[in-house]
C-alpha positions in Angstrom: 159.3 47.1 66.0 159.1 47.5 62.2 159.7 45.8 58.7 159.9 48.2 55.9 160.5 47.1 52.2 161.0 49.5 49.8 161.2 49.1 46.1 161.9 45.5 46.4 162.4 42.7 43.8 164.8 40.2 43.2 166.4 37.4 40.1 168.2 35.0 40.3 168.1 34.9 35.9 168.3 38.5 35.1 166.0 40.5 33.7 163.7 37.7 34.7 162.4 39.2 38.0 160.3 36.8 40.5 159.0 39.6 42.1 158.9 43.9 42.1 157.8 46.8 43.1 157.0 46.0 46.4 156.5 48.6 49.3 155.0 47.4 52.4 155.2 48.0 56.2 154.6 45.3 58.7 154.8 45.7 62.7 154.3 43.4 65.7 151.0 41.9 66.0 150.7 41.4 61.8 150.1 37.8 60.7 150.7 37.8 57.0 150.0 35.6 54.5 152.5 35.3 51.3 150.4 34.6 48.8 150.8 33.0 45.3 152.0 30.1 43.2 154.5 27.8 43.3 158.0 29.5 41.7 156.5 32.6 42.3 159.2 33.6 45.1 157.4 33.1 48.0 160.8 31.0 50.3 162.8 33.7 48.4 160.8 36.5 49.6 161.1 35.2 53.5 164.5 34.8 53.0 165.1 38.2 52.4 163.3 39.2 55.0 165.5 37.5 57.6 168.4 38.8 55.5 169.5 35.9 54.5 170.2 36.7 50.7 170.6 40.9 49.8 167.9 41.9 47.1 168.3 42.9 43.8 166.5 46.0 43.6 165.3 47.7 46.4 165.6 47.6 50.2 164.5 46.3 53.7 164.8 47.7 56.7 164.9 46.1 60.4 163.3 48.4 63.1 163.9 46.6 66.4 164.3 43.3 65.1 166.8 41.1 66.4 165.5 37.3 66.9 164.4 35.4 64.2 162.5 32.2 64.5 162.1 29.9 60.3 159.0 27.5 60.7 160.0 25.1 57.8 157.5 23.1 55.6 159.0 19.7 56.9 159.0 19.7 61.0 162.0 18.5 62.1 162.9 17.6 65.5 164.8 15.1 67.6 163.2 11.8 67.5 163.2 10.7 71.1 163.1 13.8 72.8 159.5 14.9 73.9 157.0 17.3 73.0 157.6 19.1 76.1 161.5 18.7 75.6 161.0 20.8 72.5 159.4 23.5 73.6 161.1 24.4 77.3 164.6 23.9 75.4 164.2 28.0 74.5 162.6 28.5 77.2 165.4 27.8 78.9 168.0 29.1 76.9 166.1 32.9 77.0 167.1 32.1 80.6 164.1 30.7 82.5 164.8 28.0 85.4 163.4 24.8 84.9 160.5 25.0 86.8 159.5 27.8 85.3 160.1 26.7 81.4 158.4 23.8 82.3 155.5 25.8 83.4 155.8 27.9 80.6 155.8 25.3 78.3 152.9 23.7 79.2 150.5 26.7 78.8 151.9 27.1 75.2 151.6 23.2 74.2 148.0 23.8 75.6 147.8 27.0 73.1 148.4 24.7 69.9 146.4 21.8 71.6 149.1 19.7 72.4 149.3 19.8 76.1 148.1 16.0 76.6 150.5 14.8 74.1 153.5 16.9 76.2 155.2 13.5 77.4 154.9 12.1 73.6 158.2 11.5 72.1 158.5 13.3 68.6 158.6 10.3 66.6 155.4 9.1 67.5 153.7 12.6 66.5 151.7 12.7 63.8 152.6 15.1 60.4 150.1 18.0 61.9 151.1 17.3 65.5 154.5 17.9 64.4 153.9 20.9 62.4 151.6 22.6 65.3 154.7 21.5 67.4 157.5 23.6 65.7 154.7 26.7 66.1 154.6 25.9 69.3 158.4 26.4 70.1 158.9 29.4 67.4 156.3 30.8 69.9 158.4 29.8 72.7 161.9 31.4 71.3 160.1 35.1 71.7 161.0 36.3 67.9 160.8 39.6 67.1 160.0 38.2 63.5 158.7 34.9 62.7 159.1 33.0 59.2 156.4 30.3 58.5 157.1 28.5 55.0 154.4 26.5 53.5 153.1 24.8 56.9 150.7 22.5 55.3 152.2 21.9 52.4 152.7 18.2 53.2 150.0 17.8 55.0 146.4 15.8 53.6 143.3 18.5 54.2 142.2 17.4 57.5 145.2 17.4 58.8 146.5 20.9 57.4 143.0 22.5 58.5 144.3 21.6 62.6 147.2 23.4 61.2 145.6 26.5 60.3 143.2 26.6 63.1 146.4 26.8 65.0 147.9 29.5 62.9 145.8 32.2 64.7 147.5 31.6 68.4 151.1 33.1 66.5 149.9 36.6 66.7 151.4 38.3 69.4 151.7 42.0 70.5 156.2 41.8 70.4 156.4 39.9 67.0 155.6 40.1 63.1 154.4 37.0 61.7 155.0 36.5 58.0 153.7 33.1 56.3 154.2 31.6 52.8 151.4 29.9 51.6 149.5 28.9 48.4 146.9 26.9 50.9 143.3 29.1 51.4 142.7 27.8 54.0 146.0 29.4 55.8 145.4 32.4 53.7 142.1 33.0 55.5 143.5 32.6 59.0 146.2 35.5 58.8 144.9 38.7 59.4 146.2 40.4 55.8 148.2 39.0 52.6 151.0 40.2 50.6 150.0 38.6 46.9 153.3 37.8 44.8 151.4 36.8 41.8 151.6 39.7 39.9 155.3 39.9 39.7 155.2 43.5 39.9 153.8 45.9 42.0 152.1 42.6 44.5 149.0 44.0 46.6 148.7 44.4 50.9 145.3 43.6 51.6 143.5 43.0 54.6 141.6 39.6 55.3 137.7 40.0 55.3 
């Protein structure tokens, strides 16, 4: 499983470019932080990557990939349905009896440290419950590629740092893991960064 990108860059205000220039191969087991500022491209850049929107200049190319799982900045779920409801809902639409999503279900709520608030109805989570929540069932939908955008973004710092201590437990061995952020703290818990504040030519690094 493979994401290539190859000369990319893309406008939506030709010959203003957000971003370009950028070469970069990701595989399963990445987690990658999108770095930079706000406007900078960083939603745009995910969305490309699910193919979504074509690019301006340049190309990307989907070895392997067919699930995709978006992790949005504001959690949404359905209010009266439980933590545990949310989770074992993928579970059992990849086809896993209910016994066994429920199962299932329960060792990833415990992943994300969630498993004592499994019979908690959504609307009574709180902003980083919910967030760590909607991680939790992207995990349980087995993506090949995984989409995060801005996860603490409307979160206070206390709350965004359960977040990111979370963040780690998305890295899997059958999926790429690719997260917008201008948050540090997120930054610091992927494993490498793809910086879009240059514009041009944006820099893979690993993480120290």
């Amino acid at each position: 499983m493979r994401l290539t990108i190859t000369g990319l860059g893309h406008s939506f205000r030709p010959p203003h470019m957000l971003f370009a220039g950028i070469d970069a191969i990701f595989q399963a087991g990445d987690l990658v932080a999108v770095t930079g500022p706000s406007g900078c491209g960083k939603s745009t850049f995910l969305a490309l990557m699910a193919g979504w929107m074509e690019p301006s200049q340049g190309q990307v190319d989907r070895e392997g990939i067919g699930a995709t799982a978006w992790v949005f900045q504001n959690p949404h779920g359905v209010a009266r349905r439980t933590a545990l409801d949310h989770v074992a809902l993928p579970l059992l639409a990849l086809g896993h009896k209910r016994g066994a999503a429920t199962s299932l279900a329960e060792t990833i709520l415990g992943r994300f440290n969630l498993d004592h608030l499994a019979n908690q109805q959504f609307r009574s989570l709180s902003g980083g419950e919910a967030q760590r929540l909607m991680l939790a069932r992207a995990v349980a939908s087995d993506p090949d590629l995984l989409l995060v955008d801005e996860p603490t973004a409307q979160l206070d710092r206390h709350t965004a740092a359960s977040v990111n201590s979370a963040l780690a437990n998305l890295a899997s061995e059958r999926t790429i893991v690719l997260v917008a952020t201008h948050d540090p703290g997120t930054q610091s818990a992927c494993s490498q960064a793809l910086d879009l504040a240059t514009k041009t030519e944006p820099a893979v690094s690993a993480m120290p």
